[in-house]
C-alpha positions as CSV (number, residue, x, y, z in Angstrom):
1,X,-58.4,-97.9,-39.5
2,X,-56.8,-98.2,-36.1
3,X,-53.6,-96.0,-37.9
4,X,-56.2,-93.8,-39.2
5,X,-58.0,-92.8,-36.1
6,X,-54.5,-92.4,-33.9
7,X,-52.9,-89.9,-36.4
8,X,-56.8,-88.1,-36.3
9,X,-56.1,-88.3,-32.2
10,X,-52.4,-87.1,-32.8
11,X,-53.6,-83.7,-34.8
12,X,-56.4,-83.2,-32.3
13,X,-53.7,-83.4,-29.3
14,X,-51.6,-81.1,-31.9
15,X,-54.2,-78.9,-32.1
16,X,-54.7,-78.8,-28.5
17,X,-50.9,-78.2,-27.7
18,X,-51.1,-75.1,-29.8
19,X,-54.4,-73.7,-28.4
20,X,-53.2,-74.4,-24.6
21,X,-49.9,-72.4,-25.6
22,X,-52.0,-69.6,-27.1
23,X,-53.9,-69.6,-24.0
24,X,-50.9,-69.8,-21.8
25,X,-49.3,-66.7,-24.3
26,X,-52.3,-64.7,-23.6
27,X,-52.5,-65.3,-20.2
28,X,-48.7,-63.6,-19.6
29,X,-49.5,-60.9,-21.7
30,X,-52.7,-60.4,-19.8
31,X,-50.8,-60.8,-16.7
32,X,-48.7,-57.5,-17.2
33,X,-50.5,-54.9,-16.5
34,X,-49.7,-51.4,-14.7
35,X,-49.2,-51.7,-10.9
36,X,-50.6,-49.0,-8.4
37,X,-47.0,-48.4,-8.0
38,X,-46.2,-47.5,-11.2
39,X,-49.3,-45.5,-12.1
40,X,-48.2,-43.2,-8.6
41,X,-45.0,-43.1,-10.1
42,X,-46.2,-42.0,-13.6
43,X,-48.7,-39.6,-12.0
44,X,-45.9,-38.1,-9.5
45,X,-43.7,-37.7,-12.9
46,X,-46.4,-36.2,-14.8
47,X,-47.3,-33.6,-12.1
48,X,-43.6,-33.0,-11.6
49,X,-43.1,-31.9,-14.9
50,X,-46.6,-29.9,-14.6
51,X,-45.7,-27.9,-12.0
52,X,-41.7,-27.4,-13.7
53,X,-43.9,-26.3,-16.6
54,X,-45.6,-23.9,-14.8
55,X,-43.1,-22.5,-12.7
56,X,-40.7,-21.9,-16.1
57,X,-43.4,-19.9,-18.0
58,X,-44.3,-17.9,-15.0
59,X,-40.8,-17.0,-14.3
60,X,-40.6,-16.3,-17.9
61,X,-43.8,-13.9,-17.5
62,X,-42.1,-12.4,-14.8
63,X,-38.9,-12.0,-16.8
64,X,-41.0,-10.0,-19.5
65,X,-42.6,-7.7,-17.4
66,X,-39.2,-6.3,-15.5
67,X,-37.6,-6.4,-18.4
68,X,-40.5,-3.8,-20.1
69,X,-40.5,-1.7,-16.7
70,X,-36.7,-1.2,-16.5
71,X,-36.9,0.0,-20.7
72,X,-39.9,2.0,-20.1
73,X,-38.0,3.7,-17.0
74,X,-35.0,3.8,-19.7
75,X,-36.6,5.9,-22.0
76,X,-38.4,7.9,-19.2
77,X,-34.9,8.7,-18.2
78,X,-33.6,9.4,-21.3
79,X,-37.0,11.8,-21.9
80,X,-35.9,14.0,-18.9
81,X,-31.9,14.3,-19.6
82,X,-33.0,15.8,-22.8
83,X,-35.6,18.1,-21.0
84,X,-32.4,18.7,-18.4
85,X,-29.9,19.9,-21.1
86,X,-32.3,22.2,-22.7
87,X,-33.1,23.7,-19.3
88,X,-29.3,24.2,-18.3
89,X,-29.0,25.9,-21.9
90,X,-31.9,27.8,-21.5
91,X,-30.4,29.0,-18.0
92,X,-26.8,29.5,-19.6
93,X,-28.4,32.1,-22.3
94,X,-30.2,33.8,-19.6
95,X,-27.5,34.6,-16.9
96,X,-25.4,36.0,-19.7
97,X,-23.7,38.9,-18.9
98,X,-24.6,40.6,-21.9
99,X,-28.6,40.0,-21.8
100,X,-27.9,40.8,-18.3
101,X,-26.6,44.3,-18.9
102,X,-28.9,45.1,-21.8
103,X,-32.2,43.9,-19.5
104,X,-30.8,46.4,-16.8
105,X,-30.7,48.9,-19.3
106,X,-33.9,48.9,-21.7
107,X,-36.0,47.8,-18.7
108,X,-34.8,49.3,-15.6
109,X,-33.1,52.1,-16.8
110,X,-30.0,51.7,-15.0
111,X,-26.4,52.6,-16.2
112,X,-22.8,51.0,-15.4
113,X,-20.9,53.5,-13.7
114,X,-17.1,51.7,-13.6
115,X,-16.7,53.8,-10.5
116,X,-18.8,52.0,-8.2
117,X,-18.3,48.5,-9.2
118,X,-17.1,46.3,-6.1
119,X,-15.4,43.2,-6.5
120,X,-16.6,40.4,-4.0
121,X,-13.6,37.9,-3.3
């Protein structure tokens, strides 16, 4: 009985051994936690990256918008070149010599006379 009861003692110590070394496992694992340090760190990252964020898409934004203007003042420019080229025709028909000379004559009455014609230099 005496061999009995110290191989009962040995698996209780066993048993013991492995609970302490549970306990001592947890209490590591519960001793690693996040420091104030890190979680400044982290929160100084995370607002970093934030504010990066931010400043990309607004500069994107921005992008966008000048990009718009600068086609909208394309086309605006384009709009009045074509307006321009019709007026310069429109003014090349009229000071024709020949709508010139028939104007004078159906609707002012006047008539060339070669004679007094003066050259200007």
């Amino acid at each position: 009985m005496n061999q009995a009861a110290r191989n009962l003692n040995q698996t209780d110590h066993v048993v013991q051994r492995e609970r302490n070394d549970q306990q001592s496992v947890q209490r590591v694992s519960d001793k690693r936690k996040i420091t104030k340090g890190e979680k400044c760190l982290w929160t100084m990252a995370a607002f970093l990256i934030f504010a990066l964020a931010i400043t990309i898409v607004s500069n994107q934004a921005k992008l966008y918008t000048t990009t718009r203007a600068a086609s909208d003042l394309q086309g605006k420019i384009d709009q009045q070149s074509k307006i321009n080229n019709q007026l310069k025709e429109q003014v090349s028909q009229l000071s024709s010599p020949e709508r010139i000379m028939a104007y004078a004559k159906d609707k002012l009455g006047l008539k060339l006379n070669i004679k007094n014609v003066k050259v200007l230099p």
